[in-house]
PASEBA-1860 file (N, C-alpha, C; in nm, 3 decimals):
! residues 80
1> XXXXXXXX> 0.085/-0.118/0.000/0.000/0.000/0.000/0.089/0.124/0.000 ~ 0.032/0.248/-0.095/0.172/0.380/-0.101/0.106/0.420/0.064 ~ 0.216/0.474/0.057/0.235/0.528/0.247/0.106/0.668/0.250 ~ 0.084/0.750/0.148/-0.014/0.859/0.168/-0.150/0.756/0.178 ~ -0.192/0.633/0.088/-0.324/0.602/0.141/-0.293/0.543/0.295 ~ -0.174/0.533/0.289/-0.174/0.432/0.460/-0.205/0.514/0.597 ~ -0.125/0.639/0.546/-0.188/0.741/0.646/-0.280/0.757/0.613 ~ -0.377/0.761/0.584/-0.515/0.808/0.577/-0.583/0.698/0.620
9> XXXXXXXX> -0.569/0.554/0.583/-0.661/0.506/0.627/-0.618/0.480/0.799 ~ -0.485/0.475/0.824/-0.482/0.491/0.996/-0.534/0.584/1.020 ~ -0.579/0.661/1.031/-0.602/0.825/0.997/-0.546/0.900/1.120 ~ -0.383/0.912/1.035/-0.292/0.976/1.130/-0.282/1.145/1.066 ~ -0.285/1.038/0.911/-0.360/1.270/0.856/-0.480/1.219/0.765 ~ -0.530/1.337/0.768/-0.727/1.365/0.766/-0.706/1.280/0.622 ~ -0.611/1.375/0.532/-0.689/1.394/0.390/-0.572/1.299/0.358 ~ -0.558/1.256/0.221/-0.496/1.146/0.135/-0.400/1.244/0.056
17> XXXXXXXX> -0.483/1.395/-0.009/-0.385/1.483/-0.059/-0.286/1.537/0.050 ~ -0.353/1.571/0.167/-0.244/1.624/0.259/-0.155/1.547/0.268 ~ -0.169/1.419/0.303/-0.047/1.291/0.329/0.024/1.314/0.206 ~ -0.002/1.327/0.053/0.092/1.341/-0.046/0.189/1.467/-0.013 ~ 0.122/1.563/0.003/0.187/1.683/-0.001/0.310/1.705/0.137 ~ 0.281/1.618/0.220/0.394/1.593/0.362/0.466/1.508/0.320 ~ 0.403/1.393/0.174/0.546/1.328/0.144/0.653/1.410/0.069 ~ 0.568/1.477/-0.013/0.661/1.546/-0.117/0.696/1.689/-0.018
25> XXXXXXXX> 0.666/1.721/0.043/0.748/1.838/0.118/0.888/1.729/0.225 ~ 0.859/1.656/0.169/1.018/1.605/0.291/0.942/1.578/0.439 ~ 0.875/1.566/0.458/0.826/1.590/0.610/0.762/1.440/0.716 ~ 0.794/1.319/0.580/0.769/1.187/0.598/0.874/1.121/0.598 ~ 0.915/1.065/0.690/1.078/0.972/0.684/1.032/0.828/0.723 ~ 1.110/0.715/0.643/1.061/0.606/0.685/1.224/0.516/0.708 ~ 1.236/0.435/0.835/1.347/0.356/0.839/1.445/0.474/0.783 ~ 1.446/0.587/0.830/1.546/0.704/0.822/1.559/0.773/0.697
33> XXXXXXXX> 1.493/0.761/0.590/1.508/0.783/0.453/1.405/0.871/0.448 ~ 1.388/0.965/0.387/1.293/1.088/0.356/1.217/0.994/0.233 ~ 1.085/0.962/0.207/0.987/0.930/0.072/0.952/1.005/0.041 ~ 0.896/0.950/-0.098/0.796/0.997/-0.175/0.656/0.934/-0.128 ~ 0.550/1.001/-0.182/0.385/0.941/-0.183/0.357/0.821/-0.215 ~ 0.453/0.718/-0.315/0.483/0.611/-0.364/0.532/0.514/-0.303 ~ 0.598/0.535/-0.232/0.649/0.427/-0.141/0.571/0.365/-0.070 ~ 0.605/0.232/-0.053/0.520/0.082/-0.058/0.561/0.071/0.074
41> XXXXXXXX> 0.426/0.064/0.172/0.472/0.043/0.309/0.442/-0.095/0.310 ~ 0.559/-0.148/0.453/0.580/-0.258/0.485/0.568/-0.259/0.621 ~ 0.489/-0.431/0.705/0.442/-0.420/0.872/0.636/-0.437/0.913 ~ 0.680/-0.379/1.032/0.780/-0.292/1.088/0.860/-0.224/1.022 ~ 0.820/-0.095/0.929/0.845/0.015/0.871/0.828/0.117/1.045 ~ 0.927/0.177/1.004/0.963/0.314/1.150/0.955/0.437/1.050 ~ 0.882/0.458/1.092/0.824/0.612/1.024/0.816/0.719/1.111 ~ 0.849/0.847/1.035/0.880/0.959/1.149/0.787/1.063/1.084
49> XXXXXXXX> 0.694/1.143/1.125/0.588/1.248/1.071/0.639/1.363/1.146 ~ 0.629/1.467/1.106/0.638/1.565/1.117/0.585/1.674/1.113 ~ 0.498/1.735/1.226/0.366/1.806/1.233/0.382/1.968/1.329 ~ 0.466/2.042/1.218/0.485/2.172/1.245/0.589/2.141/1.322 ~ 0.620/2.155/1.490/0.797/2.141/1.523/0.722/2.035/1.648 ~ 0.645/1.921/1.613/0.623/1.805/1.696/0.672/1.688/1.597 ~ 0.717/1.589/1.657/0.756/1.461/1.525/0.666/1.336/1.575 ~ 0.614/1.226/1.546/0.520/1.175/1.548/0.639/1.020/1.511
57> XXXXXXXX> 0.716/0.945/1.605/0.763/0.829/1.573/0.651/0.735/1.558 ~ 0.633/0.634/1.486/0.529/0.488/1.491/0.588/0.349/1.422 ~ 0.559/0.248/1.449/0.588/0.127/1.353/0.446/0.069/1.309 ~ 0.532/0.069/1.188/0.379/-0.018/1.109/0.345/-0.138/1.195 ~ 0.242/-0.191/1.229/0.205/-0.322/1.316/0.111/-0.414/1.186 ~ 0.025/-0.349/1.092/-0.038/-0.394/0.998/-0.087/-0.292/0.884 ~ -0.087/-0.368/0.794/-0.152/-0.284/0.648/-0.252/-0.354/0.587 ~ -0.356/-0.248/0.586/-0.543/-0.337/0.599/-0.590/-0.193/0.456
65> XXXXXXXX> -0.619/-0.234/0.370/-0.732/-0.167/0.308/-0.834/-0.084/0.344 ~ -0.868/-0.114/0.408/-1.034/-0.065/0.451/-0.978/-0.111/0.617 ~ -0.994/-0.003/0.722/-1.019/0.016/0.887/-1.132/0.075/0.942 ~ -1.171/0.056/1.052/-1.322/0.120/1.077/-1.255/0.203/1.187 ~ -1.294/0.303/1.161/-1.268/0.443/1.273/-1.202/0.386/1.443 ~ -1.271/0.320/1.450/-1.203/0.253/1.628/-1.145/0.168/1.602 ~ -1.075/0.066/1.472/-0.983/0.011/1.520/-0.821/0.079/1.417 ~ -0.857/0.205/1.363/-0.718/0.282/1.297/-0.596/0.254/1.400
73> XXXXXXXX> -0.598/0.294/1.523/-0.518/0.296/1.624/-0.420/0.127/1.568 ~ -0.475/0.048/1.540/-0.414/-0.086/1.550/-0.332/-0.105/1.455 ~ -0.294/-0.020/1.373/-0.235/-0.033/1.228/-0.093/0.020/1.291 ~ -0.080/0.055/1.357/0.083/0.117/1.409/0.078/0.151/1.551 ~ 0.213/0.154/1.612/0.223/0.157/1.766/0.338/0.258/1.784 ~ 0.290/0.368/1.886/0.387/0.463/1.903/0.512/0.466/1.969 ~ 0.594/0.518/1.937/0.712/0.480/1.966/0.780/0.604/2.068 ~ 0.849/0.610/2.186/0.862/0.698/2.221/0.997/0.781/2.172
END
């Protein structure tokens, strides 16, 4: 799955365009590497978000198509 639908369907960001536009601004790092919107996430991918001057560590735990609002949380686990 590309990493902008993955954020969205965890819904760690709202929109699917916003998630593109944080990939392509640099502001998405995965396993230490800055992506693109394209990149093919994988379950223990370490991803770092970046939300104005807060950073958002997580590991992928699963990658599901379709999540229902209460169980998004289960798709990744925060990292301190």
């Amino acid at each position: 799955m590309r990493i902008d639908k993955y954020l969205k369907v965890s819904r760690l960001i709202k929109r699917r365009t916003v998630a593109n536009e944080a990939c392509d601004g640099g502001r998405i790092s995965v396993n230490g590497k800055v992506v693109k919107a394209s990149y093919d996430v994988k379950v223990g991918d370490e991803m770092e978000i970046q939300f104005g001057s807060r950073t958002l560590k997580i590991k992928v735990t699963e990658v599901r198509e379709q999540v229902g609002k209460s169980e998004a949380s289960t798709l990744y686990e925060v990292l301190p």
